[in-house]
C-alpha positions, 0 to 999 in steps of 0.5 A: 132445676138444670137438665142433668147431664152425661159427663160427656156433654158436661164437658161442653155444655159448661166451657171453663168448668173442669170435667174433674171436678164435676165427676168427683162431685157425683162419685164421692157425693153422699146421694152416690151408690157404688157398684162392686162392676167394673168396664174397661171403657172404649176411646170412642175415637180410636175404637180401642177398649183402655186398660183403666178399669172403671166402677159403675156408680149412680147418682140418686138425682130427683128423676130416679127416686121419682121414677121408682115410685111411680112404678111401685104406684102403677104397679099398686094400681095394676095388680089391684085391676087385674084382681078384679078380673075374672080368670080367662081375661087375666090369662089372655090379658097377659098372653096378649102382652107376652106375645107383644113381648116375645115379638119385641125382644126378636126384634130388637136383635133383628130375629125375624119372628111373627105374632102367629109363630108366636100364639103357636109357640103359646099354644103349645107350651105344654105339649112336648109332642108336638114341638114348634118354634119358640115353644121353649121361649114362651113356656119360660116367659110364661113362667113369669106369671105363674112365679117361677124364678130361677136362681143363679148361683154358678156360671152353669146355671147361666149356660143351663138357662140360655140352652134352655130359653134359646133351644133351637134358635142359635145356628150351630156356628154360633154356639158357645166355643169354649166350656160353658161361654165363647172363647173368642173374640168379638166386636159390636158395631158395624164397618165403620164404627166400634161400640163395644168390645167385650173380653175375648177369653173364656176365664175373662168372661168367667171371672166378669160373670162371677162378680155379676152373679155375686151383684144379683145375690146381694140384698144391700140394693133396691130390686129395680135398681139391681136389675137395671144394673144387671141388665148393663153389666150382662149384655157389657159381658156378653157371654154368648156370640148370639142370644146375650140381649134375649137372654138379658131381657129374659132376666131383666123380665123375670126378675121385674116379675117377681120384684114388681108385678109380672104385666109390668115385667112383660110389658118392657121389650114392647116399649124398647122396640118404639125407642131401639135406636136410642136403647143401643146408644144408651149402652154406648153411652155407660162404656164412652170413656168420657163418662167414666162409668157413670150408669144414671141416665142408662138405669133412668131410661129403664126405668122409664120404658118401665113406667111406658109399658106400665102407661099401656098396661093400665090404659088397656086394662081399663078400657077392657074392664069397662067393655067386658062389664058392658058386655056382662050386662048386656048378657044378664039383660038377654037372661040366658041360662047359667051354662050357656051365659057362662060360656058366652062370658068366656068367649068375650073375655078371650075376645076383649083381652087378646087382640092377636085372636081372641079365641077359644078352643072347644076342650078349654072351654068345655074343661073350664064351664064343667068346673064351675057348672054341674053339666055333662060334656055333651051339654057343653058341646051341644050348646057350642054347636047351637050357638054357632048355628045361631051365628054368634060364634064362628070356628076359626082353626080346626085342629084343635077347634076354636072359636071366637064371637062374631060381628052379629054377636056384637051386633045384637049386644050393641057393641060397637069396637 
């Protein structure tokens, strides 16, 4: 089967065919899906946004309708592993993924962040009385796991959100000038070179908006298809003068969590960061006049970061399930009392699926093993503190206190990672 080609490339891959032909082709054909979204598309030539506006559309060639199934079959296989593990490996499993996902999305945008700031950030995502950076971030991204979605129905609700996501991470001169969004102009590229220009007046972007939220409430779409197709059409409005592609990315996310699984949803941003050069041209390439609105190849390359984050996901979460069930033998083998194997176990479970620190603070800990064990609070502590004299774990942050397994530990279970 040819190679389905951009228009754009069409146009010379196949010298003497008329490009008219070929678009209405695709856009009339009975496979097509229409979109009630519209661009102004950019002469990439003159760097000048045209006045024509033009309907996204999809053409459901073999690569799409292949690739939604696999993601539906990764996602199937997915949920099903992380049934089986117990509950401090499924949360720091997903934490480990969330502060990969939190990193990628900063840089992506070039925001500079770093994986500590992060963990803090997750960390202290209940504690408003101490507040860090990116706190917020987290909490909202951790709310993908826990299900929680948030409706838009109004233009407020979108502001409500950005505020809510970007807390403290827009510079002042940044923040939106006029009621709700930016009412200004800008422009997207750098000195040489213009790839997008939005709209420049708040009642544009408003009126652009509206259709959006009116798209993301319509139940007429596949979900994944939907939220590909938000994602463009959000980040082609670009509401904000700073936060449009974490807010977009945060919303994609969100809703690949509730429509798909939530290891899926956070496991994209990661993957665009190993292809962002080719993420960024992907968007220029919906708004290039010469493909006259055409999104397949944009919602295909989504798709595909999906199925690459999903790839990950699972080769982690095999290798990681077949190691912990070594390690829970190899316990079992050294008969431990209840409490104190229990104890251990957690430690191995936070060791095994969070790669950024794989530790355990004293009071989760001792919350956690009083309410699967009948035993009082100085039991726990006690055997936390001989456990360290024996060198088995090892204290690693002070306040709140935290530990983590040792290199002897490994050592005595015979595990070599």
């Amino acid at each position: 089967m040819s190679k389905y080609h951009l228009l754009r490339i069409y146009s010379y891959q196949h010298p003497g065919k008329p490009v008219t032909s070929e678009f209405n082709k695709r856009f009339n054909g009975y496979g097509t899906i229409k979109f009630p979204l519209e661009i102004n598309p950019i002469d990439v030539r003159e760097q000048i946004r045209i006045p024509t506006q033009l309907p996204l559309f999809l053409v459901q060639i073999e690569d799409y309708n292949s690739l939604l199934t696999v993601i539906r079959e990764n996602s199937a296989q997915i949920k099903a592993l992380i049934g089986k593990l117990p509950g401090v490996a499924r949360e720091q499993f997903f934490i480990d993924l969330l502060i990969k996902e939190i990193k990628g999305t900063n840089d992506i945008e070039n925001v500079a962040s770093t994986t500590k700031e992060i963990n803090r950030a997750v960390e202290n995502i209940n504690n408003q009385n101490k507040p860090v950076r990116f706190q917020s971030f987290a909490k909202m991204y951790f709310d993908i796991e826990n299900g929680k979605t948030y409706q838009l129905n109004e233009l407020k609700d979108i502001r409500v959100l950005y505020d809510s996501l970007l807390k403290g991470e827009i510079k002042k001169s940044n923040l939106p000038d006029g009621k709700l969004f930016r009412d200004g102009f800008v422009r997207i590229g750098n000195s040489t070179q213009t790839v997008h220009l939005p709209k420049n007046s708040e009642d544009e972007i408003n009126q652009q908006l509206e259709n959006w939220l009116k798209f993301i409430n319509l139940d007429k779409y596949d979900p994944i298809l939907k939220a590909c197709v938000a994602h463009y059409y959000f980040e082609y409005i670009h509401p904000f003068y700073d936060g449009n592609g974490r807010l977009g990315r945060y919303l994609f996310c969100s809703y690949i969590g509730k429509k798909v699984d939530p290891y899926t949803a956070v496991s994209f941003s990661y993957q665009i960061t190993l292809k962002k050069a080719r993420y960024y041209k992907e968007f220029q390439e919906v708004e290039n006049e010469k493909n006259r609105g055409e999104i397949t190849l944009f919602v295909i390359s989504l798709l595909k970061y999906l199925v690459s984050g999903q790839k990950y996901v699972l080769s982690n979460l095999k290798d990681d399930h077949n190691i912990l069930n070594f390690v829970q033998k190899k316990l079992e083998d050294f008969d431990y009392p209840s409490f104190e194997f229990n104890i251990l176990y957690v430690y191995a479970q936070s060791f095994l699926f969070n790669s950024f620190d794989g530790s355990v603070q004293d009071t989760s800990l001792i919350s956690f093993i009083k309410s699967t064990e009948k035993i009082s609070t100085k039991k726990v502590k006690t055997t936390i503190e001989d456990l360290e004299k024996e060198g088995l774990i090892k204290t690693v942050k002070g306040r709140p206190k935290k530990r983590k397994l040792t290199a002897k530990f490994l050592d005595k279970i015979g595990l070599n990672i």
